[in-house]
N, C-alpha and C positions, 0 to 999 in steps of 0.2 A: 455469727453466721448460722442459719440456719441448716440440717443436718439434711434439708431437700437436698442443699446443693453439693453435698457428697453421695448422692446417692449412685448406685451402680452404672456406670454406662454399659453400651452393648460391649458384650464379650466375642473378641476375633480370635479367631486362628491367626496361625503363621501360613507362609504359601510354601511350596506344594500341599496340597490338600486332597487328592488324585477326584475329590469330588465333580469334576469338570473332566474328565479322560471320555465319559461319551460326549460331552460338549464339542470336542475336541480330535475329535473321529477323524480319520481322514481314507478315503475311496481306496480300492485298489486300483492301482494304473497299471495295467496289464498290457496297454499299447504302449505306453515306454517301455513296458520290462520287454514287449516281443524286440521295439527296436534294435535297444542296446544289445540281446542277444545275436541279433540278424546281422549288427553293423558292421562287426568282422568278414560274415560271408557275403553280404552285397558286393562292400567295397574292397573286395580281395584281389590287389591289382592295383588300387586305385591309390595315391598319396593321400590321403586324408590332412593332413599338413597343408596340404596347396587350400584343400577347401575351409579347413579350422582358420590358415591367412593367407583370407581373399578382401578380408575390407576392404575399403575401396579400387579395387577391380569392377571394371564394369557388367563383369560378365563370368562367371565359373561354365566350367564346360568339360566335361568326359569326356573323349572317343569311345564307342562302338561302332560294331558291324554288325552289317544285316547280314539276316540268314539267307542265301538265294540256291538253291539247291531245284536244279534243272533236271529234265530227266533226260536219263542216257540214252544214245543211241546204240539203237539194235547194229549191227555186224560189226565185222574189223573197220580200222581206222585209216583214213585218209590222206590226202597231202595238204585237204585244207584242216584249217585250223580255227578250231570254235574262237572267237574274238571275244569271251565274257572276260569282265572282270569285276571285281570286290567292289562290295557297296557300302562305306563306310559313314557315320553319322556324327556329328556333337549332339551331347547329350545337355541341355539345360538345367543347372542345379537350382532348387530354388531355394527361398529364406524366408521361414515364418518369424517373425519379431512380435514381441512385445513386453509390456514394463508395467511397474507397481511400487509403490511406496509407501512410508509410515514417516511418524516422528517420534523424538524420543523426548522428553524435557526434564532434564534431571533432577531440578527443583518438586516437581509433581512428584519423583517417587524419595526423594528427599524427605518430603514433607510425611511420606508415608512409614508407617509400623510395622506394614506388611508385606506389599512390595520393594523387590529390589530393581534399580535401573539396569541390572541385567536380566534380571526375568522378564522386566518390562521388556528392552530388547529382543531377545530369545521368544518372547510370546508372538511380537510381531514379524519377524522374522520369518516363522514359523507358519504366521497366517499368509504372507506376501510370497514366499517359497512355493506353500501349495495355489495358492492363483495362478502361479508360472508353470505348474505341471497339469493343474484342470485345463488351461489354456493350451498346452504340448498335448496332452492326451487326447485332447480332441483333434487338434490340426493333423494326429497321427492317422487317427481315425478315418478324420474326412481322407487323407492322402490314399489309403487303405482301398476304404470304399469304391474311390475313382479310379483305383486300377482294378477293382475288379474283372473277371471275364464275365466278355457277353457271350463267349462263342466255347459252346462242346462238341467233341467228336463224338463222348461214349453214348451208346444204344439204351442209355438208362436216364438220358436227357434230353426232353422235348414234350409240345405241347401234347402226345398223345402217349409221351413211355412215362415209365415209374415218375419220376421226378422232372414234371413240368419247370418252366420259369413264370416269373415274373418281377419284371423291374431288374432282370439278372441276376435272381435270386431262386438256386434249390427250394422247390416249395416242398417238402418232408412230411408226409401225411401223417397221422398217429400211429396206423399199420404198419409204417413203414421206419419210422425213430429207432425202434430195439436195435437195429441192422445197421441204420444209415453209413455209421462212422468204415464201415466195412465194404458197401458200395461204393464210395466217398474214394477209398484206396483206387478203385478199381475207375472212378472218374478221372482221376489224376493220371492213370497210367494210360488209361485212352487218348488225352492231351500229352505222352511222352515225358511225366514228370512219374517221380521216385513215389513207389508205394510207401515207402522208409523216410525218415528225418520231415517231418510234415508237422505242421503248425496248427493248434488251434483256438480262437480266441472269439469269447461271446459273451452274451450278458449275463446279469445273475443267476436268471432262471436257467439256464444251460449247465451251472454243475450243478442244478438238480439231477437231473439226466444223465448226465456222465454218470455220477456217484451210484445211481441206481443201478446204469447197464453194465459197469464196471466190478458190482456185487453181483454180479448174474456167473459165477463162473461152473467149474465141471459139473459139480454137484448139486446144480439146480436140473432143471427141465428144461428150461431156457438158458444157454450158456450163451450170454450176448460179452462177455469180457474178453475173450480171445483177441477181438477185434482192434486192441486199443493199443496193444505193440506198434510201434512206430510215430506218436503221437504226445505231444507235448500242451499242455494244456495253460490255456491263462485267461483272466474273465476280467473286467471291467463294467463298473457301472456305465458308462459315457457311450456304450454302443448303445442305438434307437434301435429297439423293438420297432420290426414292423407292423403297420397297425392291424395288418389280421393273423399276427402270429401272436405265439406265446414266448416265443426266443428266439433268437437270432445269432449268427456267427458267421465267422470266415474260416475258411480252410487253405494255406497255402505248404508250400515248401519254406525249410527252412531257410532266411536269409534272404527275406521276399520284402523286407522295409529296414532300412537304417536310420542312425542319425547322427552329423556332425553339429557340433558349437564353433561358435568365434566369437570371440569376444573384442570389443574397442582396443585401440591401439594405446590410450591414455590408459586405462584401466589394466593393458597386462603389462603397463612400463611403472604401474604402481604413481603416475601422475599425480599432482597436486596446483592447488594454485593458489599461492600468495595472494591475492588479492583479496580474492571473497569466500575464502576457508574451503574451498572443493577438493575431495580428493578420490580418485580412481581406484581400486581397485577389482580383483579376480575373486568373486568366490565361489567356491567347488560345491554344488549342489547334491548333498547325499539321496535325497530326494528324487531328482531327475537323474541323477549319475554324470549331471554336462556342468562345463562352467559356464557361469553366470558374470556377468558384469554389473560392479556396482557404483556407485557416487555416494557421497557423504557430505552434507556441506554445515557448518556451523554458522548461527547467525544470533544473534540478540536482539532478544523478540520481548516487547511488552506480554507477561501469558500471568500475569491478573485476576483478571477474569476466569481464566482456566484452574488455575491454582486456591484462588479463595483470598489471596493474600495479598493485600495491596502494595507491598514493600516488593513483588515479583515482576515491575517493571523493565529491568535490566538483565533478562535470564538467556541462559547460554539454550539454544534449540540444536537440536541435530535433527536432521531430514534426510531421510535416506530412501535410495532410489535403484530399486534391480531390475537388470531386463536381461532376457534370453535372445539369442538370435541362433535360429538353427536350422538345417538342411536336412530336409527330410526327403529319401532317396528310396526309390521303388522301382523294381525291373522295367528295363527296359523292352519297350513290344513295339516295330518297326509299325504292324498294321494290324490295332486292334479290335478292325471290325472281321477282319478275316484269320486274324490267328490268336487261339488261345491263349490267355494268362494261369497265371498258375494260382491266384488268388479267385478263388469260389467263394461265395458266398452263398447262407442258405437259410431259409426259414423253416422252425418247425409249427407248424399246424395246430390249432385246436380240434 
């Protein structure tokens, strides 16, 4: 035998090898973290149980009341008797769904040096997890978005005071940025919400700005840091820049978006089925903070061709299958062309 054919082959590592941790990056989700924070205060009152198990129910539904606040009459009182009464409403819950999968084949990391079939797992897992919260984090987003207010009271919003709109957005001049988060107080309180416990969530470029006006304290010339008492901050890649700003956010009260799970009724009874190897379960997403429903099915699959190995005819597959389904809950507003929300939204300016 010739001593070619001892010669070296490539030299591998073992895995982990943390060379792949930026490969491996993953977003901040700042519209889940506002919900899960919010979803105690939204739905304070509310069963969250009825809506966690509503499968098939046709229908989830709140009560609220409308606000209808009449104005009094001037002198003493009568023998007639005003005929108002309570205007009360069902609120419609609704359900963003959706799913994602991998496989696993244990023969492929069998065959491997380097790989284990639970890192294999664990890797995809891990990829199929964050799909299900890139996809939450948006649906939160867009929910967010469309409650927005179109309608202010304060004297510091409108097409000719400090902070015009457009598209229902604070347009935030560069003059006017150092300050805003401090006006901002005083726009909420003009629509009858809390200077105090106030939300704020935006894109990257927004904790540029924070971090800036938040280092502005006594002992500059500009003390813009006072302002930021009462305010809790979270940023997300997934909010859109609008196209003629440089950043973009929302400002609400605290407790202004929730979010409930449900999971299949097979999957929390831990199901299975005899016949074609499927089996149900729950699993607890550290990720999104919600449960997840899963499926597993085993099957024997010719994987050959995939393996390298022509003896791999007979091989055991696992296929697995996650999906979220969740309710995503935002204040209620009887009549939002005429009454404020508490959810601003605002651009700032170049």
């Amino acid at each position: 035998m010739s001593i070619v054919n001892l010669k070296k082959q490539n030299a591998r590592g073992v895995y982990p090898s943390l060379l792949d941790r930026q490969e491996l990056r993953q977003q901040e989700y700042g519209f889940i973290d506002l919900a899960l924070r919010g979803t105690p205060g939204i739905l304070t009152g509310v069963n969250q149980g009825i809506i966690a198990q509503s499968w098939g129910a046709p229908a989830v539904q709140v009560p609220v009341f409308d606000k209808s606040v009449i104005a009094a009459t001037p002198g003493t009182m009568t023998c007639a008797f005003p005929n108002k009464d309570a205007d009360a409403a069902l609120v419609l819950v609704t359900f963003v769904q959706a799913h994602t999968g991998f496989r696993i084949i244990p023969r492929l990391t069998d065959q491997s040096d380097i790989v284990t079939e639970a890192q294999d797992f664990m890797r995809q897992y891990s990829d199929a997890e964050e799909s299900l919260a890139n996809f939450l984090e948006t649906q939160i987003l867009g929910a967010v978005d469309a409650a927005k207010s179109a309608v202010y009271n304060s004297a510091f919003v409108g097409a000719l005071a400090k902070y015009p709109l457009l598209v229902d957005a604070l347009q935030v001049a560069p003059a006017d940025q150092p300050f805003f988060l401090n006006d901002a107080k005083s726009i909420m309180q003009a629509d009858d919400f809390s200077r105090n416990g106030l939300e704020v969530i935006g894109d990257a470029q927004l904790a540029s700005f924070v971090s800036q006006y938040t280092n502005q304290g006594s002992g500059n010339n500009a003390n813009t840091a006072f302002q930021f008492n009462g305010y809790t901050f979270g940023y997300s890649n997934t909010t859109t820049t609008s196209a003629a700003a440089v950043s973009t956010g929302y400002i609400m009260p605290g407790g202004s978006v929730g979010i409930v799970a449900k999971v299949s009724p097979d999957a929390a009874a831990n199901r299975q089925s005899m016949s074609d190897g499927v089996r149900w379960s729950v699993e607890s997403s550290d990720l999104m903070g919600i449960d997840m429903s899963m499926m597993i099915k085993d099957s024997c699959e010719d994987v050959a061709l995939i393996t390298g190995n022509a003896d791999d005819t007979n091989a055991l597959v696992k296929n697995v299958q996650m999906s979220i389904n969740v309710a995503i809950v935002t204040p209620y507003n009887s009549n939002a062309v005429l009454n404020a929300g508490g959810i601003k939204k605002f651009d700032y300016l170049p």
